[in-house]
C-alpha positions in Angstrom: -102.3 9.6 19.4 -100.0 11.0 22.0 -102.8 13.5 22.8 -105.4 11.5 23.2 -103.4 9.5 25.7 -102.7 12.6 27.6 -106.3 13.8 27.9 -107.3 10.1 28.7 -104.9 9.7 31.8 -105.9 13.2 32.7 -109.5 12.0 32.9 -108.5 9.2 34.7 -106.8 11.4 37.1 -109.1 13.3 37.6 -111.8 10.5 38.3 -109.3 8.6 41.0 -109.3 11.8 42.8 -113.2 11.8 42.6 -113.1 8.2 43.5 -110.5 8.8 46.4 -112.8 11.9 48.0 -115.9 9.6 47.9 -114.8 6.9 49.7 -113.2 9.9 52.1 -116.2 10.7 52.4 -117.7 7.5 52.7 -115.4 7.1 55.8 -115.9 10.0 57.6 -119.9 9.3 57.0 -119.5 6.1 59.2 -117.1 7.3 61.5 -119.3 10.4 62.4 -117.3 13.4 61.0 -119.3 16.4 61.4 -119.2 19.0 58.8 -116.9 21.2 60.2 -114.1 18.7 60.5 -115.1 17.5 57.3 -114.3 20.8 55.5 -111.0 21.2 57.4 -110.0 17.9 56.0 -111.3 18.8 52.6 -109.2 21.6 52.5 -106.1 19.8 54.1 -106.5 16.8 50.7 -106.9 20.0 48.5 -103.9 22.1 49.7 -102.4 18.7 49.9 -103.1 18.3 46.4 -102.5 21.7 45.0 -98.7 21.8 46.9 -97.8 18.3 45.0 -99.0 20.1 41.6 -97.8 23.5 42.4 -94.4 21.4 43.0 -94.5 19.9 39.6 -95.4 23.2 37.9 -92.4 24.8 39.4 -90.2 22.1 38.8 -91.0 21.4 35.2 -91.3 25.4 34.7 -87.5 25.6 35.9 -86.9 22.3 33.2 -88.2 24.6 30.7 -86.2 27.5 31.6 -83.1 24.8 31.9 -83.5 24.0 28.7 -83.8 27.5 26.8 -80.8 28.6 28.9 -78.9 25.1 27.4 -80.0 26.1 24.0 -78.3 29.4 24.2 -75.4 27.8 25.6 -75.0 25.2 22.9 -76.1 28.0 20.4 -72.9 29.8 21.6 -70.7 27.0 22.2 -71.9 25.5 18.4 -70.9 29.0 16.7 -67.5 29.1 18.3 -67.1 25.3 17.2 -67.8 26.0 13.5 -65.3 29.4 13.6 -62.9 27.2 15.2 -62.7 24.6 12.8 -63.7 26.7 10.0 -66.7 24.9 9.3 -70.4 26.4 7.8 -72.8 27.8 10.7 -74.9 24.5 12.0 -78.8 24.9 11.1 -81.6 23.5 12.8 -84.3 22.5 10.9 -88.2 23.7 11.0 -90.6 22.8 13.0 -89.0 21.2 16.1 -89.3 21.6 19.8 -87.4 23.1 22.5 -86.1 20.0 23.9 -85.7 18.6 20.5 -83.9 21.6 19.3 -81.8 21.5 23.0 -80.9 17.8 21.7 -80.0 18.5 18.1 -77.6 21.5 19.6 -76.3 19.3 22.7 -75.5 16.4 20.3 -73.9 18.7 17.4 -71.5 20.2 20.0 -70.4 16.9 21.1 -69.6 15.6 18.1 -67.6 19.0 17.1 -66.2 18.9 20.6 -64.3 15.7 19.6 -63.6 16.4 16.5 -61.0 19.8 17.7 -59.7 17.1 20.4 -58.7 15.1 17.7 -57.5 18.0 15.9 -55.6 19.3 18.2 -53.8 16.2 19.0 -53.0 15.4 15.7 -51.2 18.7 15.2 -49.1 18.4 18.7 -48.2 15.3 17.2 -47.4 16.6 14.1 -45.7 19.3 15.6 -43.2 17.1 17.5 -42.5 15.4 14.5 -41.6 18.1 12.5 -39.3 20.1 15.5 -37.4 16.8 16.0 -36.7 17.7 11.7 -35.9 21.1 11.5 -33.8 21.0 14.7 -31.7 18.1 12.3 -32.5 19.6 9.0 -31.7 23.3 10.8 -34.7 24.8 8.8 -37.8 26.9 9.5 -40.9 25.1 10.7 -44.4 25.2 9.0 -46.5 27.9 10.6 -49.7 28.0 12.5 -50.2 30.6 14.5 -50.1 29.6 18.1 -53.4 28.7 20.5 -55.5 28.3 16.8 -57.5 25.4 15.5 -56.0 24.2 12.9 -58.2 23.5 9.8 -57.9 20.3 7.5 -56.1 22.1 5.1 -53.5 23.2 7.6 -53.2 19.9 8.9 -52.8 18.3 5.6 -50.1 20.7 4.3 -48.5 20.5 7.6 -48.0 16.3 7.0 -47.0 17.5 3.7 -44.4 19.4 4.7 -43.3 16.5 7.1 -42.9 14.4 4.3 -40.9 16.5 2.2 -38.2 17.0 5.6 -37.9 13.6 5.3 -37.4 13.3 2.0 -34.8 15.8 2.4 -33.7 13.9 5.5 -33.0 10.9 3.4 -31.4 12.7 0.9 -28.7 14.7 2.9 -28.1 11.7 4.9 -27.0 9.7 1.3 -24.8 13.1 0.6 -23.3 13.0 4.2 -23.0 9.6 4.1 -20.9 10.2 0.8 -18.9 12.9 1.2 -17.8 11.2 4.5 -17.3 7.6 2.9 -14.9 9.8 0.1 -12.9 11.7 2.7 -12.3 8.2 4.5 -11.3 6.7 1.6 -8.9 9.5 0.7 -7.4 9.9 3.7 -6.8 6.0 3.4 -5.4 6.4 0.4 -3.0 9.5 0.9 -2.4 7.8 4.7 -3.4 11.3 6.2 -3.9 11.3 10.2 -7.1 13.3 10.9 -5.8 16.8 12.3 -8.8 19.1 13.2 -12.5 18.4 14.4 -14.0 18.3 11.8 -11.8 15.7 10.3 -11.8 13.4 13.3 -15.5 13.6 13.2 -15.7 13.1 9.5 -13.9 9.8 9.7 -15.9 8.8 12.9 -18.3 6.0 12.1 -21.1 7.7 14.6 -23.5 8.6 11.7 -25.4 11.4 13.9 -22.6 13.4 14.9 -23.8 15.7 12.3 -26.2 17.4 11.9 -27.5 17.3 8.5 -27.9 21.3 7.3 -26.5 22.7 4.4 -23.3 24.6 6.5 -22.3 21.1 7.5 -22.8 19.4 3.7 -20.7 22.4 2.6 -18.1 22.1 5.3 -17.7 18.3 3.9 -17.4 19.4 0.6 -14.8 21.7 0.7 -12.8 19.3 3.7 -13.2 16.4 0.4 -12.4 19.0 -1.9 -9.2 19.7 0.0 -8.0 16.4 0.2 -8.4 15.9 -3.6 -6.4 18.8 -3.8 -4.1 16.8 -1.3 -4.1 13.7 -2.8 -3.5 15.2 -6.5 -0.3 17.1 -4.8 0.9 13.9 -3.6 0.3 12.1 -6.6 2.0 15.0 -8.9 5.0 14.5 -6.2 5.2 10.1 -6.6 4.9 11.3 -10.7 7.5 14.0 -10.5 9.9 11.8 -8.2 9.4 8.6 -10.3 10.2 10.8 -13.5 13.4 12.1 -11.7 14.1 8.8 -10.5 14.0 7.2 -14.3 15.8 9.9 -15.7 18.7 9.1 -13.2 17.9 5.4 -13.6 18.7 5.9 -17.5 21.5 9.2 -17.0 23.7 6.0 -15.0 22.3 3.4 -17.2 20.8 1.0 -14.1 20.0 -2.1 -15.1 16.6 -2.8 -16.1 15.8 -5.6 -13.5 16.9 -3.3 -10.3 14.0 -0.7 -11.8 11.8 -3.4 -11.9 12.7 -4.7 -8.4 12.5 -1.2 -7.1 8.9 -0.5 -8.8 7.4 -3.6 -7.8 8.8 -2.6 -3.9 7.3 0.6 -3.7 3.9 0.1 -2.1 1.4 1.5 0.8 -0.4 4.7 0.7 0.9 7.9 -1.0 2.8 9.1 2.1 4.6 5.8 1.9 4.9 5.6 -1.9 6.8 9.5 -1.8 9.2 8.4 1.2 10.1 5.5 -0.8 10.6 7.4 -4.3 12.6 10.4 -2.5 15.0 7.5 -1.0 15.7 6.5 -4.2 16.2 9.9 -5.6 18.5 10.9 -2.7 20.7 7.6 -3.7 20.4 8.3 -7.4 21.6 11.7 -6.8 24.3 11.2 -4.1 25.6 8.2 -6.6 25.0 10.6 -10.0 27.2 13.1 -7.9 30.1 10.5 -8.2 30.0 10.7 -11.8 28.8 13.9 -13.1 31.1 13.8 -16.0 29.2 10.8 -17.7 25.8 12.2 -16.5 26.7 15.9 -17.9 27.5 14.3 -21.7 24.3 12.5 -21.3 21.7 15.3 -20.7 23.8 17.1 -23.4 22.9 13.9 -25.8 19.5 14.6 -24.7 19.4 18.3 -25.2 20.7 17.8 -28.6 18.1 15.7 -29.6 15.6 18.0 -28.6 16.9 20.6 -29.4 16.9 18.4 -32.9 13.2 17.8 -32.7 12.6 21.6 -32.1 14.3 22.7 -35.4 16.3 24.9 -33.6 18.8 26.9 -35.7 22.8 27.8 -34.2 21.3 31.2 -33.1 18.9 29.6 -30.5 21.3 26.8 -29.2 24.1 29.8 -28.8 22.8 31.3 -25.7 23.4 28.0 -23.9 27.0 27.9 -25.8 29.0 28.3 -23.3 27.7 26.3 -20.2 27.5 23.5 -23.2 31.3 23.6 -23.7 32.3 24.4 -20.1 34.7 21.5 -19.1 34.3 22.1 -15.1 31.8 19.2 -14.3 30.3 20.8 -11.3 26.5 20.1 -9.9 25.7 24.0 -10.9 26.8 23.5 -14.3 24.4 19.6 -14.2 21.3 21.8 -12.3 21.7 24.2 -15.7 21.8 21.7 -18.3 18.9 19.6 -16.2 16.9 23.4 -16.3 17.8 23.9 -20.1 16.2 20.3 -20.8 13.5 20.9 -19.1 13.0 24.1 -20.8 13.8 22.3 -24.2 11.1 19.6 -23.6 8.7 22.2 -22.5 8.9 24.3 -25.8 8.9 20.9 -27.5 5.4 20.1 -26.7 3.9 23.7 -26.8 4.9 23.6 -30.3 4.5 19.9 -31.0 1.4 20.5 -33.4 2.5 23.0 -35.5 5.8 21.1 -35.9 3.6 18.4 -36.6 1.8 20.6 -39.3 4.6 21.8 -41.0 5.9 18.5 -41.3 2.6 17.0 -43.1 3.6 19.9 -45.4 6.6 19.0 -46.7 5.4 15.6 -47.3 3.0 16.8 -49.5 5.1 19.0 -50.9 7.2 16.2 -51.3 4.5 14.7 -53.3 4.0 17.4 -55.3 7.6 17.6 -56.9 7.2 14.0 -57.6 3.9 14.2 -59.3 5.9 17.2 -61.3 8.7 15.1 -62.1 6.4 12.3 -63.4 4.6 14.6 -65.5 7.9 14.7 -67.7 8.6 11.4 -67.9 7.7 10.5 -71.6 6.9 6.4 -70.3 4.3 7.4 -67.8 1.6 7.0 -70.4 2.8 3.2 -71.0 1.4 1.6 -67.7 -2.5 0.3 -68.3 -2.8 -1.0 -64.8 -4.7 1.9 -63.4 -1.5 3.6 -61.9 -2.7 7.1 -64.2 -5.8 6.9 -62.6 -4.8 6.4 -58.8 -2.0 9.2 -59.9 -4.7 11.2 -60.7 -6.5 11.0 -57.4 -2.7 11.5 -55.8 -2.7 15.0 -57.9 -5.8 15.9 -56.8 -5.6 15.6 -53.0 -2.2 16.9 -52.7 -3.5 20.1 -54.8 -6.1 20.4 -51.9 -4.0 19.5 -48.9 -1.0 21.8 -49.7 -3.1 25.3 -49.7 -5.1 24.0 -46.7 -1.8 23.1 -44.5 -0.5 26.6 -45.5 -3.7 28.3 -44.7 -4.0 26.2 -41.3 0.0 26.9 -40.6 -0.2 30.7 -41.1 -3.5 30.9 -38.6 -1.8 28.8 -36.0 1.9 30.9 -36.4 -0.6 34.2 -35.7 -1.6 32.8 -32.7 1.3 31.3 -31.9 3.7 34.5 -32.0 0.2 36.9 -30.7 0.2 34.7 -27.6 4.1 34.8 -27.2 4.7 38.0 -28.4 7.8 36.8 -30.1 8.4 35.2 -33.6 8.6 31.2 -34.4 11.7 29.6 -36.0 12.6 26.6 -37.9 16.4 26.5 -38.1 16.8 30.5 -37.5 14.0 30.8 -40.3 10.4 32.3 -39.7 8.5 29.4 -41.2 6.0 31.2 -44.4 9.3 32.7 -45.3 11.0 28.9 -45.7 7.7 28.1 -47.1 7.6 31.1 -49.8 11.7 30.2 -50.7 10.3 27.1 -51.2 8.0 28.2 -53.6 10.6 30.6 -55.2 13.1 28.0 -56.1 10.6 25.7 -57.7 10.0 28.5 -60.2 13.3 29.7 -60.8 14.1 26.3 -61.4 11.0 26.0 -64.2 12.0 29.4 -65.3 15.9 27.8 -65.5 14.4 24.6 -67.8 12.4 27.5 -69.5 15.1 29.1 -70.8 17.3 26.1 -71.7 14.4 23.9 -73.8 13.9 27.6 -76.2 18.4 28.2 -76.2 18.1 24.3 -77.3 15.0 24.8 -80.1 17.5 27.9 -81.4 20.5 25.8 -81.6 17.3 22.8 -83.7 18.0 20.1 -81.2 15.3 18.1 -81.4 14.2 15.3 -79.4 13.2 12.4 -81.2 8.7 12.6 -80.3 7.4 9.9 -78.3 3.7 8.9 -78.6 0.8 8.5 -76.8 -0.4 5.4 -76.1 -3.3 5.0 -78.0 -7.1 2.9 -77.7 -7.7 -0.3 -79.8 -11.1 0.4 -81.6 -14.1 -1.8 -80.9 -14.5 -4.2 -83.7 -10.7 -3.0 -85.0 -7.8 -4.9 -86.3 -5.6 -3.4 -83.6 -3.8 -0.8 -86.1 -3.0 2.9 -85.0 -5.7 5.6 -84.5 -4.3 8.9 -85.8 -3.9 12.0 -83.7 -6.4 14.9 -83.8 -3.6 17.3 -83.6 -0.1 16.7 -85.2 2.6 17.5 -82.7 5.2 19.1 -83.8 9.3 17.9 -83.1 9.2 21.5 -80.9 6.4 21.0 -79.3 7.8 17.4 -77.9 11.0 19.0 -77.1 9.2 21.4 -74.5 7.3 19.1 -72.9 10.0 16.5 -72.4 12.6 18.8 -70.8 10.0 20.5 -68.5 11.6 18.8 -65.4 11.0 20.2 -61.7 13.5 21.0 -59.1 13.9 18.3 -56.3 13.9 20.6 -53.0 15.1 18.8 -49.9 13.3 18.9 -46.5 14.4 20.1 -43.0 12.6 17.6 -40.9 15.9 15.8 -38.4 15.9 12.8 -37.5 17.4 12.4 -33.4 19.7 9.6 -33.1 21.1 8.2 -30.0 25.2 9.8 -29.7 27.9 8.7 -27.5 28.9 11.1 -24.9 30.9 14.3 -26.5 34.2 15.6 -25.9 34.4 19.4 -26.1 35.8 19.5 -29.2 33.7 17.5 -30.7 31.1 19.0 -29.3 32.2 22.1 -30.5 32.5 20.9 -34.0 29.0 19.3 -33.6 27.0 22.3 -33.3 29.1 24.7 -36.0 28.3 21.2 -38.4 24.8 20.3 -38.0 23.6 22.0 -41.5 20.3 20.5 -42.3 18.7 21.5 -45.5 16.6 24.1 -43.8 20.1 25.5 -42.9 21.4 25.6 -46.3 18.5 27.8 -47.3 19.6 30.3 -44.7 23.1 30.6 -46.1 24.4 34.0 -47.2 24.1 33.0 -50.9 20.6 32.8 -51.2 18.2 35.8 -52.2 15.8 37.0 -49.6 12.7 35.3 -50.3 9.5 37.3 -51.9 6.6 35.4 -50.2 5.1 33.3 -52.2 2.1 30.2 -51.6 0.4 27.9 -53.5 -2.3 29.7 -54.9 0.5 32.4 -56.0 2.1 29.7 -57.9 -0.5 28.5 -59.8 -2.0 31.5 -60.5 1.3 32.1 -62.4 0.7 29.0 -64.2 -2.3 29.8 -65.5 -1.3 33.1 -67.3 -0.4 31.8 -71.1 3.0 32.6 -72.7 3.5 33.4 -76.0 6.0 30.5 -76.2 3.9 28.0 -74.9 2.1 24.8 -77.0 -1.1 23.9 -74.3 -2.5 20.9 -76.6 -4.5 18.6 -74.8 -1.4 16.1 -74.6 1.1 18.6 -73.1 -1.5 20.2 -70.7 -2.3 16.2 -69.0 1.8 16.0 -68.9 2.3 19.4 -67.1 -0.8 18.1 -64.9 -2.6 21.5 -65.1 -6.4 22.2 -66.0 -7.6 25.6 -67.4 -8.4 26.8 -63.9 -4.9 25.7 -62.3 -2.8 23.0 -61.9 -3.4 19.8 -61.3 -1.6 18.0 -58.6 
């Protein structure tokens, strides 16, 4: 179509320029133009004519060579484009023109032109963004190299990492924020003046006077961490000066109303609270220096008590002998006794459990003599109530409990005297060793009854039988159901004077005592004999060591003397396999 309309307005041109010479010619016929002019002016339309074409030619030949020289230029400009922004090499498709393909390049780079615009000033913002972070955050910025294009990917991890600064941002400011809120409060609380920089400008309410990096969050910590050690001085000095203060409240017996007055007085921040306390010491002490006398006795009624809770024997209260008896009331000789007590109370709760341990012992070897003691008691089989069967549970825990506390006693005392490098004493006594005498006078004492009951069946006293109680048959008429083994009157006589010795414990008891003079302080400590003391005396036999599974293995071996029917075995309360407790 196009070409058709090309060679028709070239035919029409070429027919005007016919049309236009004839009509020259026409006029030059009726003006009289001869031949020779005629030609010159022929040849003036023609060069005319061919200078106006040659014109165009040239021009549109230097339109073509524009055009080939823009193609390589956009080729060029098109390839750096793509490398730039890391992008796949731009392809024209078949078939097209020069100017078409000078268009398809011219409009490509354009659009690739504004696309590293944007590029670019998406990363200088970004890039601002993230400096105004890492100069706050003090960290190392994401990096591009410098004068490249950035590629999506860059770009995207780059707002990525933006996001995660502030993030981070957030989250140190809440830990600043914190650890600054915590120091405020503590100094508040101890009433602490802020001394160096950094604790003014922790208690300053400018929240960007930090910088939020990790030296400064550590700086922080260890300034909080400080003042908790601060404030937990402080608070160990209100304890330890209200302690002092109630012991010299109680050492000159103040009335209860003044402490109460005084407590309720003592107010403001810790600073305050210790000035306070520390007044009240220094009048406690300047008045307790008026009557050391009374206030020595005292602290000796309290040393004795726990000494008395300690189960200390004469040799460990005699190093302190003689400052105990001295009669010059001085504030040396009060500072000792106050040292001593604290020494006493000390010891008193290091070994508080095992004290504790040995005591749960003796109860239930308390238990254990009674159960003993029962088991020769020729009524016990006369109570139907269900006593025999909650006995029997009795028997049974205490035969568990009393190997177990030995066991658990002798692994704590190892410790105990590894870690102290010294022994433990009860009353003077190492404790398995009052434990195994213990042991040993139980069975002397059954070895004693032993030999009496078979010197009594020689000399043919015999105790009158009892019986057992028996079960009414179903269906019966309530008479007697005969024995499957007939007891003979020796047989009964063993198993009713089988008896068990009753051993004391050593456990004291502290009791308040009025204010000692020196001889009757004196007298007080060569006097207190507890029953643990009495098995230290210089009568007794040194003790073989001896436990519970000692003694009833003992038990269980059978003498040739002994009747074990299935009545006397219940009454001794032992089983085939050992005793039962």
């Amino acid at each position: 179509m196009s070409n058709r309309k090309s060679e028709c307005l070239a035919s029409s041109l070429v027919k005007g320029v016919n049309h236009a010479m004839s009509r020259l010619v026409d006029i030059w016929d009726g003006i009289g133009i001869m031949e020779p002019q005629r030609v010159e002016r022929m040849e003036t339309v023609k060069k005319h004519i061919e200078g106006l074409l040659n014109d165009m030619i040239t021009e549109e030949e230097a339109l073509k060579h524009r055009i080939k020289t823009n193609i390589i230029t956009f080729e060029k400009q098109l390839d750096a484009l793509c490398q730039e922004l890391s992008l796949e090499p731009y392809k024209l498709e078949n078939g097209l023109t020069v100017l078409q393909i000078e268009k398809c390049l011219r409009l490509r780079v354009e659009v690739l032109a504004k696309e590293k615009a944007e590029r670019l000033k998406e990363l200088h913002g970004l890039q601002q963004q993230e400096k105004e972070l890492c100069v706050e955050l003090c960290v190392t910025p994401y990096y591009i190299p410098t004068g490249s294009m950035p590629s999506s990917t860059q770009l995207k991890e780059l707002q990525e990492h933006i996001d995660t600064l502030r993030d981070e941002k957030r989250s140190r400011a809440k830990v600043f924020s914190g650890l600054r809120e915590d120091i405020r409060k503590l100094m508040d609380e101890m009433g602490h003046e802020p001394e160096t920089s950094l604790e003014k400008e922790s208690v300053c309410r400018d929240e960007e006077i930090f910088l939020l990096t990790h030296e400064n969050i550590k700086a922080l910590t260890l300034l909080l961490s400080k003042m908790k050690e601060k404030k937990e001085s402080l608070t160990s000095k209100v304890a330890a000066l209200r302690e002092r203060a109630v012991c010299l409240w109680n050492r000159l017996d103040t009335l209860e109303q003044n402490r109460d007055e005084f407590r309720e007085s003592v107010q403001g921040t810790l600073s305050d609270q210790i000035t306070q306390w520390k007044r009240e010491v220094d009048c406690l002490t300047e008045l307790q220096k008026a009557r050391l006398e009374d206030v020595i006795d005292k602290v000796r009624q309290d040393l004795v008590a726990v000494w008395d809770k300690c189960n200390l024997g004469p040799e460990q209260r005699e190093s302190f002998n003689s400052h105990f008896c001295d009669d010059n009331f001085t504030e040396d000789l009060l500072a000792r006794h106050d040292a001593e007590l604290l020494k006493a109370n000390n010891y008193y709760a290091e070994v508080k459990p095992l004290l504790e341990l040995l005591q749960k012992w003796e109860k239930y070897w308390a238990l254990f003599q009674e159960f003993e003691r029962k088991a020769n008691d020729p009524n016990r089989f006369s109570n139907r109530g269900g006593a025999l069967l909650k006995e029997a549970k009795e028997k049974v825990k205490v035969q568990k409990m009393l190997p177990k506390l030995e066991d658990e006693l002798r692994i704590g005392l190892e410790i105990w005297e590894k870690e102290h490098s010294s022994a433990f004493l009860v009353q003077g006594q190492r404790v398995m060793t009052y434990i195994s005498s213990q042991w040993e006078d139980h069975k002397q004492q059954r070895d004693k009854e032993k030999s009496e009951r078979a010197a009594t069946s020689k000399k043919g006293d015999v105790t009158t039988p009892f019986k057992t109680p028996t079960k009414r048959a179903h269906g019966g008429t309530g008479g007697p159901t005969p024995n499957k083994i007939k007891k003979t009157p020796n047989q009964l006589t063993k198993v009713r004077s089988f008896s068990s010795s009753s051993s004391s414990t050593f456990v004291s008891v502290s009791s308040v005592k009025p204010p000692l003079t020196q001889k009757s302080r004196t007298q007080e400590i060569s006097s207190q004999r507890t029953p643990m003391q009495e098995c230290n005396g210089t009568e007794r036999k040194t003790a073989v060591d001896i436990s519970y599974s000692d003694f009833t293995s003992a038990l269980s071996k059978k003498t040739s003397d002994a009747v074990l029917n299935s009545t006397a075995k219940d009454l001794f309360g032992f089983s085939h396999d050992g005793p039962h407790l």
